[in-house]
C-alpha positions in Angstrom: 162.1 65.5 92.9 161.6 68.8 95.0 165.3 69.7 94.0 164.2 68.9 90.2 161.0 71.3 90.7 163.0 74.0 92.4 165.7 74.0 89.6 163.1 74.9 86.7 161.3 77.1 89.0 164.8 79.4 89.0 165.5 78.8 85.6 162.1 80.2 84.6 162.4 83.5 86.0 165.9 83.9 85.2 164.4 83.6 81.4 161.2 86.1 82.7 164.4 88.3 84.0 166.4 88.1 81.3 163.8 89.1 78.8 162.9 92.2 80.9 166.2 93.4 80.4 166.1 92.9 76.8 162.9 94.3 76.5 164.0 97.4 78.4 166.4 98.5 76.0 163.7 98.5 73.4 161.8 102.0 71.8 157.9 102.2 73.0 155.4 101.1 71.0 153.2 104.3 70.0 150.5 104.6 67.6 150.4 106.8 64.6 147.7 108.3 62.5 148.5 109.0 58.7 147.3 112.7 57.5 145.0 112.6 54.8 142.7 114.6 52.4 139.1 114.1 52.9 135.7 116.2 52.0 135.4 117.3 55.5 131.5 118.3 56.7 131.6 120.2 60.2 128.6 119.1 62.3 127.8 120.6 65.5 125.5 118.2 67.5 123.2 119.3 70.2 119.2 118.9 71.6 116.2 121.0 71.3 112.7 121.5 71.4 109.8 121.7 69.2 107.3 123.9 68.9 104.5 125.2 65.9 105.3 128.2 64.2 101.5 129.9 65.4 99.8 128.5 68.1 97.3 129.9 70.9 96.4 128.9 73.7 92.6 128.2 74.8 91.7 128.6 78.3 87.8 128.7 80.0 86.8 132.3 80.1 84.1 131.3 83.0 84.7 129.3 85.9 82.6 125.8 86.8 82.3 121.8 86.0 83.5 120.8 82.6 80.2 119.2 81.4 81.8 118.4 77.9 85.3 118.2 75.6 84.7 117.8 72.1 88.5 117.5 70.8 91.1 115.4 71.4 95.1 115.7 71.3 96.2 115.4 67.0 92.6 116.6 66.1 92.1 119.5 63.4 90.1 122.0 64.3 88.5 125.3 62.3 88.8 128.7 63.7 85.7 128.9 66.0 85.0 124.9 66.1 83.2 124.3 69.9 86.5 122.9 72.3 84.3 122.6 75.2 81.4 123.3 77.2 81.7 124.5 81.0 78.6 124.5 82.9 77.9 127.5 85.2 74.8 127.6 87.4 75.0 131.0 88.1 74.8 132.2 84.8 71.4 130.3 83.8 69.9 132.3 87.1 71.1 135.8 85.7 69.9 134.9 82.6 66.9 134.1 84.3 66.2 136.6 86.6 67.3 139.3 83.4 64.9 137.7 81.4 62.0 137.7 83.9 63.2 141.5 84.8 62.9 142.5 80.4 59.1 141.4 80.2 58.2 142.9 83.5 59.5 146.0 82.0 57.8 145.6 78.4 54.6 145.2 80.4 54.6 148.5 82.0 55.5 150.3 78.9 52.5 148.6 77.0 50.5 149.8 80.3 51.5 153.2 80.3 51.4 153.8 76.3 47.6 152.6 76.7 46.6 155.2 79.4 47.9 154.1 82.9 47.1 151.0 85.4 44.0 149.1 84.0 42.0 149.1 87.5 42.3 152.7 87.7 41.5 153.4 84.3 37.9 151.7 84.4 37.1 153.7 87.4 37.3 156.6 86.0 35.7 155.8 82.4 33.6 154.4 84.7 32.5 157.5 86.4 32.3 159.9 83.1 29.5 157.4 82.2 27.7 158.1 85.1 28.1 161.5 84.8 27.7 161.8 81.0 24.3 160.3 81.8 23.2 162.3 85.0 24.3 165.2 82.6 22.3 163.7 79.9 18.5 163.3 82.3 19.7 166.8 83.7 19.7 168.8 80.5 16.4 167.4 79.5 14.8 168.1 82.9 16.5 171.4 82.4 14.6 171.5 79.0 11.7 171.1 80.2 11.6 173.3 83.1 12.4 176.0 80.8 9.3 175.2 78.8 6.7 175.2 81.7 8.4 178.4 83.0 7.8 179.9 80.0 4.0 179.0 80.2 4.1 180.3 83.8 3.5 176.4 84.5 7.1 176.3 86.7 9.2 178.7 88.9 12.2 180.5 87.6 14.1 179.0 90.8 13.2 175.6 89.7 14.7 176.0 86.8 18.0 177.3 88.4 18.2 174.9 90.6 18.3 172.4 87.9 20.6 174.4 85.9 23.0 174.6 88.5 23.2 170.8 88.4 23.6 170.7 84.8 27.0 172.5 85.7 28.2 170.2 88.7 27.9 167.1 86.1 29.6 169.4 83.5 32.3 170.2 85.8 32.5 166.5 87.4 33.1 165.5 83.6 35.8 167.8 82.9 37.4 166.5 86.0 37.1 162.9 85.3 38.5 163.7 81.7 41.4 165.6 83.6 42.5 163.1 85.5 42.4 160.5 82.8 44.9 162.3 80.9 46.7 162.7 84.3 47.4 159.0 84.8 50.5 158.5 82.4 52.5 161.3 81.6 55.5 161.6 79.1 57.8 161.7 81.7 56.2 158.2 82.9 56.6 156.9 79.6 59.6 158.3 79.0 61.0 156.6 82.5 59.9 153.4 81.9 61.1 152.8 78.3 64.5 153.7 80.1 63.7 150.8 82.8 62.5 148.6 79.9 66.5 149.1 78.1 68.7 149.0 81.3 66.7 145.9 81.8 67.5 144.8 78.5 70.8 145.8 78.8 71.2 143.3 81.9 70.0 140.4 79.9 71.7 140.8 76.8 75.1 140.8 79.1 73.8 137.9 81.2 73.9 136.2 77.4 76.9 136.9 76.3 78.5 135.5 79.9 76.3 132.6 79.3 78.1 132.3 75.7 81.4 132.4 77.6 80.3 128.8 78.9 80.7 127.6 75.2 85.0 127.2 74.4 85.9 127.8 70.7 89.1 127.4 68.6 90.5 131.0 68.5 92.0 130.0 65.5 92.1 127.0 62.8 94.8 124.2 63.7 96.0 121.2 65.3 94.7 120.3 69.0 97.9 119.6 71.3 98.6 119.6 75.2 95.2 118.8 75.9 94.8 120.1 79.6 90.8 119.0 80.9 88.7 116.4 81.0 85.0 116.0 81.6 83.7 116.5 85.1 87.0 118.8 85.9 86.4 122.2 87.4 87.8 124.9 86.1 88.7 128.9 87.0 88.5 131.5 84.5 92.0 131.5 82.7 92.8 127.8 83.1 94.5 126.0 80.1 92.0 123.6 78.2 94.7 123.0 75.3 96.9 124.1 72.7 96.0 124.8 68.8 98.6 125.3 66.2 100.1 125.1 63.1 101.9 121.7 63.0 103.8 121.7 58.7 106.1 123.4 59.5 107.2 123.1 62.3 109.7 125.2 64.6 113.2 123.7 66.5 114.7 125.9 69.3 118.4 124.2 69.0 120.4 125.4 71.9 123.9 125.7 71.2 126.5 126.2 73.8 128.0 129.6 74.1 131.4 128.8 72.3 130.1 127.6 69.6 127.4 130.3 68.3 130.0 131.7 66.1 129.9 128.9 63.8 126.0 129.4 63.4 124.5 131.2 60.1 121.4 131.7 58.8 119.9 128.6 55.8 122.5 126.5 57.4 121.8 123.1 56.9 119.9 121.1 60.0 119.1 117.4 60.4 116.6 116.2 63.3 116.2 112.9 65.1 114.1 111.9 67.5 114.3 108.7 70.0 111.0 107.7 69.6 111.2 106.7 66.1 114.8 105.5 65.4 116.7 105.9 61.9 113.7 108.4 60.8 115.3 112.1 60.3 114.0 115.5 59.1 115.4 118.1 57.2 115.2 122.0 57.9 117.6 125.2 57.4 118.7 127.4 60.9 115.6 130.8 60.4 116.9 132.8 62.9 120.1 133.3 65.4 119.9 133.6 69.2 119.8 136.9 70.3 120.9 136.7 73.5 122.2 133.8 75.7 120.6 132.0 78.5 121.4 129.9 81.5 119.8 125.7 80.8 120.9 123.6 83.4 124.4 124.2 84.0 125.1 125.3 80.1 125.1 129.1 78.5 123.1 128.2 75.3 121.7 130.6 72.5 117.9 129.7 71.0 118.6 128.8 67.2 115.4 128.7 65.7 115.4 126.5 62.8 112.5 125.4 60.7 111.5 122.1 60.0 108.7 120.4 57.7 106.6 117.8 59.2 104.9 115.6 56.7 102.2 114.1 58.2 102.5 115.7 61.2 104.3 112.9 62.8 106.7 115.6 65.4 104.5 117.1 68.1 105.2 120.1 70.1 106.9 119.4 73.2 108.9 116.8 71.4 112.8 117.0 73.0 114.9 116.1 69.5 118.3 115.7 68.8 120.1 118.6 66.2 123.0 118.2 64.0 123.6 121.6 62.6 126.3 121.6 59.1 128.2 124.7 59.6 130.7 124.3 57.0 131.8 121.5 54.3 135.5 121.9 52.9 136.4 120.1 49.6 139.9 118.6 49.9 140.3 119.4 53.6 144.1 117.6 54.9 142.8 116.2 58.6 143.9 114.8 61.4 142.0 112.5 64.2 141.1 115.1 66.7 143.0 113.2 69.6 146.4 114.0 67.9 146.3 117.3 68.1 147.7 118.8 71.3 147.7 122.3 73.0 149.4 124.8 75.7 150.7 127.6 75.9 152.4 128.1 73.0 149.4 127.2 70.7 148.3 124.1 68.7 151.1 120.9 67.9 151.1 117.7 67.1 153.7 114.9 67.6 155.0 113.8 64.3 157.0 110.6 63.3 161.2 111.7 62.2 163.5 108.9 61.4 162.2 107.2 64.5 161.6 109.6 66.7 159.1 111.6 68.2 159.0 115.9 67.0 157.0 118.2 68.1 155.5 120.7 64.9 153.3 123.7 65.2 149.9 123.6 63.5 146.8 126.0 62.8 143.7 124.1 62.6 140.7 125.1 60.7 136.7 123.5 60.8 136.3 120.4 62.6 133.6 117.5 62.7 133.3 115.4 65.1 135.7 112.9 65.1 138.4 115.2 62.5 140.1 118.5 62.5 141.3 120.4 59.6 145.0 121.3 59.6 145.6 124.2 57.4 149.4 125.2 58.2 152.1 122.8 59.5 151.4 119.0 57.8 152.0 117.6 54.8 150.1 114.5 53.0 152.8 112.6 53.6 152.7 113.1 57.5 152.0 110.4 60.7 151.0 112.1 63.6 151.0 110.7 67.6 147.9 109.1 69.1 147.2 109.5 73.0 150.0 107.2 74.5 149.8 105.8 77.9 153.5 107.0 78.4 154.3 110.7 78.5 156.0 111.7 74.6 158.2 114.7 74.3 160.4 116.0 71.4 163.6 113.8 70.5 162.1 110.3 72.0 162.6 106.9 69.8 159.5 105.0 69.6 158.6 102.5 67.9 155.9 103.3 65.4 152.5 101.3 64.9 150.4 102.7 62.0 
C-alpha cells in the first residue's frame, strides 16, 4: 500500500514538472488596451474653501459681561439691526457723574444771569431798603428843619447836621447799588457758560461710550461664526460673529503648483461637499492666483471661483471638493494613462507587432483623470501595454490579452 501511495506521489510531480517545462517555453501573458476616439473633458480635481463675497466682522467696541445676543448662526440681519448688548458698569457711573456735573453747571449760570448767589443778593437789597428809608425820614426831617430855620424857630447847625446825614444814606445807597452790580460780572458769566459746555461736553461722550455697549450689524447680511454667548466677558476688539453676503458665494480652489497653467478665467467649476452627498453646485473660475503659497506640504495658487448658493445651503468655512474643466477635445484618440511611459528620451508606449512588444514615441496632449490624449505617434487601429508584473522591453513575444 505505502509503495502504491509513494508511486502516485512521484508520478504527480513529474506531471507538475513536466508542465513547468512546457509552460516555460511559452510567451507572457500581458494586457493590452485598444486606442480609441472619445470626447475627452480634462478635469483637474482638488479642495477648497468657502467664503462670502462681502462680509465684516463684528467685534464689542467696549469691554464687560455679555448681558444679551439677539442673533443666531444662518440669521438675516439689516445693516444696523442690534447683535448684542454688553453691560459696562463703569460707563452708567460716567454717565452718571457727567450728568449730575451738566445741571450743577446750568444752575450756576441761571444764578449768575439773575445777579449772583441768592443769600448774598438779599442782603444787600436788603440794606438799600433800610437805607432808602433812613434816606426817606432824613430828607423830611431835613425839610423841616429848613422851614423852622427859616422862621428863626431852628439853628442853621441843626439843619447841617441833618443834612450831612442825608448824604451818608445817599452815599450808603450808591454803595449798596455798587456792589450789587459787582456780584456777577461778564467775565463770571462768561466762565461759567464755558464750565456749563465742557461739562456737557463730558456727558455727551460718556453717551456715546454708553452707546458702544449696544453691538449693531455694520452691514445687512447673513449671521455666521457666531463667537459669544450670554454671560461671556468680553475685551474691546473681541469677535462676536461674522455677517455676509451668502448667494453667491466665493471658493478659494487651491491648485498645486504644476498645474496652474491649465487654469483660465470663466472656466467651468463643479463643487461637492461631504455633508450632503450626490448634491453639486455650479460656478466659473473669477480670478487666477497671483502668487503661490506654502498649505501643508503643497505649493498651491488661490483660484477664486464663484459659486451660487440657492438657498443658502453652503456656509462659509465649508472645506469642499473642486473639479475644475480646463479643456474638452472633440474626437480626442486616448489612451489609459497607465500605458503611457517616460525617461529620458521623452514620452512612449509599448505597442503590440506581430506578437511582440515595440516601443513607439508619442506626444501627449490634455488629460482627464483616468485618459491621456495622444496627438502624434498612434493610430485608431493601435493596442498599447498595460503595467506588467514582468519587466517589457522592445523585441519581447508576449502573449496578448485585450
Amino acid at each position: 500500500m505505502k509503495k502504491l501511495l509513494l508511486s502516485l506521489l512521484l508520478a504527480g510531480l513529474a506531471a507538475v514538472v513536466l508542465w513547468g517545462v512546457l509552460r516555460k517555453g511559452d510567451p507572457p501573458k500581458v494586457n493590452f488596451a485598444r486606442v480609441k476616439r472619445q470626447t475627452l473633458i480634462s478635469t483637474l480635481p482638488t479642495n477648497g474653501k468657502v467664503e462670502p463675497v462681502e462680509w465684516q466682522a463684528i467685534r464689542a467696541e467696549t469691554g464687560g459681561l455679555v448681558n444679551h445676543v439677539s442673533v443666531e448662526d444662518g440669521q438675516t440681519l439689516a445693516k444696523g439691526a442690534e447683535v448684542a448688548t454688553v453691560a459696562d458698569a463703569t460707563l452708567q457711573s460716567e454717565t452718571e457723574t457727567a450728568t449730575a456735573k451738566v445741571n450743577e453747571a446750568r444752575a450756576n449760570v441761571a444764578t449768575l444771569e439773575a445777579g449772583g448767589r441768592p443769600a448774598e443778593f438779599a442782603e444787600i437789597e436788603n440794606s438799600l431798603a433800610r437805607a432808602r428809608l433812613d434816606l426817606a425820614q432824613t430828607q423830611k426831617t431835613l425839610a423841616s428843619l429848613e422851614r423852622l430855620v427859616a422862621k428863626q424857630a431852628a439853628t442853621k447847625s441843626e439843619a447841617d447836621s441833618v443834612r450831612d446825614k442825608v448824604q451818608q444814606f445817599e452815599l450808603e445807597i450808591a454803595g449798596l447799588q455798587k456792589r450789587r452790580q459787582s456780584l456777577v460780572s461778564t467775565t463770571e458769566v462768561a466762565a461759567a457758560k464755558a464750565r456749563l459746555g465742557d461739562a456737557e461736553s463730558l456727558l455727551r461722550l460718556a453717551q456715546q461710550r454708553a452707546t458702544l455697549s449696544v453691538i449693531h450689524a455694520p452691514m445687512a447680511g447673513t449671521v455666521y461664526g457666531r463667537e459669544i454667548r450670554t454671560g461671556a466677558y468680553v475685551s474691546p476688539g473681541d469677535l462676536i460673529a461674522n455677517v455676509g453676503r451668502m448667494d453667491p458665494l466665493r471658493v478659494r480652489v487651491y491648485v498645486d503648483e504644476p498645474e496652474l497653467g491649465r487654469i483660465a478665467v470663466g472656466q467651468p467649476v463643479t463643487i461637492t461637499w461631504d455633508a450632503l452627498p450626490g448634491r453639486q453646485w455650479q460656478g466659473t473660475v473669477e480670478k487666477k492666483p497671483a502668487a503661490v503659497q506654502a498649505l501643508g506640504s503643497r505649493q498651491v495658487g488661490e483660484v477664486i471661483c464663484s459659486i451660487p448658493n440657492e438657498g443658502r445651503v453652503l456656509i462659509p468655512g465649508t472645506n469642499i471638493n473642486a473639479e475644475i474643466r480646463t479643456a474638452v477635445v472633440e474626437g480626442a484618440l486616448v489612451i489609459p494613462k497607465e500605458t503611457l511611459r517616460h525617461d529620458a528620451q521623452g514620452d512612449y508606449v509599448f505597442v503590440l507587432q506581430e506578437g511582440a512588444i515595440a516601443r513607439r514615441a508619442v506626444k501627449k496632449g490634455t488629460s482627464s483623470i483616468t485618459l491621456v490624449q495622444i496627438t502624434e505617434g498612434l493610430a485608431e487601429s493601435d493596442v498599447v501595454a498595460l503595467p506588467a508584473d514582468i519587466p517589457l522591453k522592445s523585441g519581447d513575444r508576449v502573449t496578448a490579452a485585450m
